[in-house]
N, C-alpha and C positions, 0 to 999 in steps of 0.2 A: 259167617263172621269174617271179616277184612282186618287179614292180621297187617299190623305195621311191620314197614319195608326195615325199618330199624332195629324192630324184633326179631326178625326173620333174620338178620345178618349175625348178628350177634350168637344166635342157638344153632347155624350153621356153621359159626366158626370153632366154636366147643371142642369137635375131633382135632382141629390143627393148634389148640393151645393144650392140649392131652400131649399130643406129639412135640411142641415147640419147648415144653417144659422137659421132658426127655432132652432133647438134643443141642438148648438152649440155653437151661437154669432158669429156676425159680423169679430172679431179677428181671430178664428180660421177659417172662410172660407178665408180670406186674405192670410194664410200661405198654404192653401189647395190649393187656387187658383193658388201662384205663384209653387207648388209644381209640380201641374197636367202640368201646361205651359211649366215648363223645364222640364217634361217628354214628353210634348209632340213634343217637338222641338227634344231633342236628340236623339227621335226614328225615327223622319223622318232626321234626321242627319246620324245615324251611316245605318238605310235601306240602304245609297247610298254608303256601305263601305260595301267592301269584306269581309266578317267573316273570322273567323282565324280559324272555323273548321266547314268541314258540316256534321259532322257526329252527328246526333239528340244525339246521347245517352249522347257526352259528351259535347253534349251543355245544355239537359236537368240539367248536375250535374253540370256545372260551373254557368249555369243560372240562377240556383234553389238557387245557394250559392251568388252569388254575388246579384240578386233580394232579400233574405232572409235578407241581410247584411243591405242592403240600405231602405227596409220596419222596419226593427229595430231601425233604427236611426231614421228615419221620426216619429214613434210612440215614441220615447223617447224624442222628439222634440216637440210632443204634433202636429203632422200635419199629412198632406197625399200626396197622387197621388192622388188620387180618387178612383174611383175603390172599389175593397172590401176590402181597408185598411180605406177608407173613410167611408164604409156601416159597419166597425166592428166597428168605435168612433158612429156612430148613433144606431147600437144596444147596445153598452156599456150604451149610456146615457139614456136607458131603462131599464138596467140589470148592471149595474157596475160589477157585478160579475164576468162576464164575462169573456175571455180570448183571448186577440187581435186572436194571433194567431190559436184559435180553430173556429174563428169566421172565418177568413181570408181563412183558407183553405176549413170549408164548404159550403161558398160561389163560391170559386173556381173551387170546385167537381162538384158543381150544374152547374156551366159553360160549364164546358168540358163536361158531360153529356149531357148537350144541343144539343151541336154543334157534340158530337159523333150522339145523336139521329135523329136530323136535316138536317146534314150533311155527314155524313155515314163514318167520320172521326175516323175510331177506332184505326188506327195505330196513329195516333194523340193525341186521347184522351190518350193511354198508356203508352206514350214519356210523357204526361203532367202532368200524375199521379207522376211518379219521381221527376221531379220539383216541385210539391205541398207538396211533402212531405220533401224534403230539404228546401225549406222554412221556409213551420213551424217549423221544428226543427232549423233552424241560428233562427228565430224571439225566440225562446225558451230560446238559449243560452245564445243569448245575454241579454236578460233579467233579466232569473232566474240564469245565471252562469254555468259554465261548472265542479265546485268545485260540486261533489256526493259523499255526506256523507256514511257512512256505519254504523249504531246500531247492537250493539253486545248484546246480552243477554247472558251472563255467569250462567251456577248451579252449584255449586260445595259447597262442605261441609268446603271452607277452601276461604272464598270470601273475609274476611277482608284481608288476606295476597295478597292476589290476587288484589284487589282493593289499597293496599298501594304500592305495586310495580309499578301497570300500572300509579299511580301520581308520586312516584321519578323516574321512567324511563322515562314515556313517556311523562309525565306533562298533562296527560287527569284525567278528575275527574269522577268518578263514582256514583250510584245511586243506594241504594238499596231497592228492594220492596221486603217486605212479600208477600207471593203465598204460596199456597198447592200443594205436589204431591197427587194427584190422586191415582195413582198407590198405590204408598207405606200408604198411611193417612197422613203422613208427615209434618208437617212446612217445608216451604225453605225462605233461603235468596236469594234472585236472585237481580244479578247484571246487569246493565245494563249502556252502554257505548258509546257515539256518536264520534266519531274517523276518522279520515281521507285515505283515502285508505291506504295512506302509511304506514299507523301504525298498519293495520291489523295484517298482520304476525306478529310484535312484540308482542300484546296483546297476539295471541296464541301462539306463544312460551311460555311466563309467565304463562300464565294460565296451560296450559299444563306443564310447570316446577315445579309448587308449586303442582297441583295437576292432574294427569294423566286420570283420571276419570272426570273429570268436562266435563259437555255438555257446549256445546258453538253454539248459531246460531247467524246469519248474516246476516240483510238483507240490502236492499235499503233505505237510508231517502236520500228523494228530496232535503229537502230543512233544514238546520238548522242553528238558530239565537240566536246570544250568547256569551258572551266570549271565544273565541277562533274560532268563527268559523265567521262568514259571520254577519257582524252588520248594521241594519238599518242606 
């Protein structure tokens, strides 16, 4: 007898809302509960409907994006499936530190890993690595945002001119730290600037306009909080 995949999910998640009840309250296995239910209805729902592509590769990326999308709302909703979006709120409430989505994927890995070693499922498992790693990254966006800051460090010998232009131009405000050059023995004023992609290229223009010799690096900031940028 062919048990459904949606049955099967459900009576496997039974131990982790024993345990999520324990660690969680009564409240949040209620929204857990009805979550897992209408996933486990829809999956034996849509099983008896024709997919709209068999081709694994791009069902790995639509599936990876559209499960990323719907795991992001449920965690912003304070709920679950069950699953390892359920077992990342139970290691959360031992590590709050934590990071749904770091938790989510390598629980995930550990899965397919299983079932490759068990199973002998390796063309399987490599189709499912794609989808775990779109995942994590939709649960990431929607979270932390898709706005990637960019910190500019300016040296240059002429940084007050350089720092008043990039606030009447660009309306970003600067910061300056004393540092040593090394090299030379030196004092320096170094500038520094948290700026939106867009306004890269204009800082460097200016900066390079006022003075042609100014170093300038660029890197990555995740994440910034503040006026002008991204507010609690």
């Amino acid at each position: 007898m062919k048990i459904p995949m949606g049955t099967t999910i459900l009576v496997l998640n039974i131990p982790l809302f024993i345990l999520a009840t324990y660690r969680l309250g009564k409240f949040f296995l209620l929204k857990s509960f009805i979550g897992t239910l209408s996933l486990s209805i829809f999956i034996d729902i849509f099983d008896k409907i024709q997919p709209l592509t068999n081709d694994r590769f791009l069902a790995c990326i639509y599936g990876g994006i559209v499960i990323g999308l719907g795991t992001a709302l449920l965690l912003k909703a304070n709920s679950s499936t069950g699953g390892s979006d359920l077992l990342s709120y139970i290691a959360k409430s031992y590590k709050p530190t934590l990071r749904a989505s770091n938790i989510i994927i390598v629980i995930d890995i550990i899965i397919v890993l299983l079932n490759m070693i068990f199973f002998k499922e390796i063309e399987v498992g490599l189709y499912s690595a794609i989808a775990i790693y779109l995942n994590g990254k939709i649960i990431d966006i929607i979270f932390e945002g898709i706005y990637f800051t960019k910190l500019l460090i300016i040296i240059s010998q002429k940084n007050e001119q350089i720092s008043a232009e990039i606030g009447n131009k660009i309306q970003r405000g600067t910061t300056g730290i004393f540092g040593k050059g090394m090299y030379t023995g030196k004092d320096e004023l170094i500038l520094m600037c948290a700026a939106s992609r867009g306004d890269i290229a204009k800082i460097k223009t200016i900066a390079k306009r006022i003075d042609p010799a100014c170093f300038i690096i660029i890197a990555n900031a995740r994440e910034v909080v503040g006026k002008g940028f991204k507010e609690i």
